[in-house]
C-alpha positions as CSV (number, residue, x, y, z in Angstrom):
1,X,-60.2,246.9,139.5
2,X,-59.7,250.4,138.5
3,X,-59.5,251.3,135.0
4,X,-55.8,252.5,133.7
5,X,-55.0,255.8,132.2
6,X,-55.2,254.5,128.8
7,X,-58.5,252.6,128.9
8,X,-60.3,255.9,130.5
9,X,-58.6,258.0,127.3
10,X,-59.8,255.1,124.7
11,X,-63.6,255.8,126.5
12,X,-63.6,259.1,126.0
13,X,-62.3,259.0,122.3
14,X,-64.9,256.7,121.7
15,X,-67.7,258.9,123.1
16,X,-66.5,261.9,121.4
17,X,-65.6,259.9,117.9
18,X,-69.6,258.4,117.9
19,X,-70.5,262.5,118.4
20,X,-68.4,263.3,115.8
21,X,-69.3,260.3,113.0
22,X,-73.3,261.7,114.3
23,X,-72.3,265.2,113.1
24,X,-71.1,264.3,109.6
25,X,-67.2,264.9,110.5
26,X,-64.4,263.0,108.2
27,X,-61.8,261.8,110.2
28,X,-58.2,262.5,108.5
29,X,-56.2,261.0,111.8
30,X,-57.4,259.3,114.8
31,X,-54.1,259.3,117.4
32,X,-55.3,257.3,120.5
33,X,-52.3,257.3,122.2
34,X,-52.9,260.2,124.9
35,X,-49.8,262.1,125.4
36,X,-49.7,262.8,121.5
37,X,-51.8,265.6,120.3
38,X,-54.3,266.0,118.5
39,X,-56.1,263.0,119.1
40,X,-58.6,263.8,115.9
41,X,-57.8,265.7,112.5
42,X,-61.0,265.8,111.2
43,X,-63.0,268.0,108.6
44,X,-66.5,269.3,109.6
45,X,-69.4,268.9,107.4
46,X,-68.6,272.6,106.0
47,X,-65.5,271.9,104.7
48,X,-63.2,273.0,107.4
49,X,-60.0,271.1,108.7
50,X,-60.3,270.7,112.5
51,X,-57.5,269.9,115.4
52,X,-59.4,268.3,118.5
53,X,-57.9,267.3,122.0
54,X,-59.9,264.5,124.1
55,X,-59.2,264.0,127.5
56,X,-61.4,261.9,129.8
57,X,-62.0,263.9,133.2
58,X,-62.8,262.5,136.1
59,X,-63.9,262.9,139.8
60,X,-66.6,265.4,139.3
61,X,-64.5,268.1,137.9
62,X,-65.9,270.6,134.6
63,X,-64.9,268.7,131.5
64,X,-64.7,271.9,130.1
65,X,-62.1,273.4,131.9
66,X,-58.7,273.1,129.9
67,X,-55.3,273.6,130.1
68,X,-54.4,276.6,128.1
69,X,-50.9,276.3,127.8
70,X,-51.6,272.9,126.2
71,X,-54.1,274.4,124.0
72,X,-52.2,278.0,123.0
73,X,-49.7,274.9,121.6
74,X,-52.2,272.9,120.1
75,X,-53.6,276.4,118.3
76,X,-50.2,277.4,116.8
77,X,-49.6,273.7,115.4
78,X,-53.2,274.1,114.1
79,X,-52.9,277.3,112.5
80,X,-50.0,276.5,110.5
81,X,-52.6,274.0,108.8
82,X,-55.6,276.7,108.8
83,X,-56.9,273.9,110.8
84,X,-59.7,275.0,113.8
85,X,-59.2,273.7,117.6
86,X,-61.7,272.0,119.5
87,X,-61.6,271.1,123.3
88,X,-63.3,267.5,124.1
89,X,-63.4,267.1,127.6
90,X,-65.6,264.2,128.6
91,X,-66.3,264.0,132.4
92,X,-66.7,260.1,133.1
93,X,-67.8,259.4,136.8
94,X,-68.7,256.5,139.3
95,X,-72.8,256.8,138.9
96,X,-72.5,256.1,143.2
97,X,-69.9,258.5,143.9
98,X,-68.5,261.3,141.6
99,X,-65.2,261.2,142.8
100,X,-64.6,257.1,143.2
101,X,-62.3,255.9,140.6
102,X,-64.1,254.0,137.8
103,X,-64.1,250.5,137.5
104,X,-64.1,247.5,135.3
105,X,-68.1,246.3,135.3
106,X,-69.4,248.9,137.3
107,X,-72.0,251.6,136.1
108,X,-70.7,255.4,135.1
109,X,-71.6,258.5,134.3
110,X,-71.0,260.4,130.9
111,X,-71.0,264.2,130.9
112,X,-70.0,265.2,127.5
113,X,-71.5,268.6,126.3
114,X,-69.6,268.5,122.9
115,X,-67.2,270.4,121.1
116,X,-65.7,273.5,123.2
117,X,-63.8,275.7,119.8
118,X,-60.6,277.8,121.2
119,X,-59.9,280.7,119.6
């Protein structure tokens, strides 16, 4: 059975929220449901308030290719709080075959090279 929207979102949030917790970030909002943004408000260990996107992709496309019309949004909502922006795109994929939808039970891949900042 193939995993649902949601449940590949909640894996990559939890991958990039371990990353995050490893790196000394405070989390001021964790928002898990996917089509609100920013699904972290965190501060980095130097002090600086930080607006990141997560999104799980899958099928053996570049987790850190983006969609900049979301992100030229996300950076306006962010500057009004002097707030950074970070891309998180995690690439999740069937360890047998990079473009098979992942399953419940069944082995995957993590390609997650961290935080992407957008300027």
């Amino acid at each position: 059975m193939p995993l649902t929207e949601q449940e590949l979102h909640n894996l990559a949030m939890n991958i990039v929220g371990e990353a995050l917790q490893e790196l000394g970030w405070e989390f001021l909002l964790v928002n898990s449901n996917r089509k609100k943004n920013p699904q972290f408000v965190c501060i980095d260990p130097q002090g600086q308030r930080s607006f990141i996107i997560v999104r799980p992709i899958l099928q053996g496309d570049d987790p850190d290719v983006y969609d900049p019309i979301l992100m030229e949004v996300v950076c306006r909502k962010a500057q009004e709080h002097k707030a950074d922006t970070y891309w998180a795109g995690v690439g999740l994929y069937d360890i047998s075959d990079k473009k098979a939808p992942l399953e419940k039970g069944k082995s995957y891949q993590v390609e997650f090279r961290g935080l992407l900042k957008i300027e």
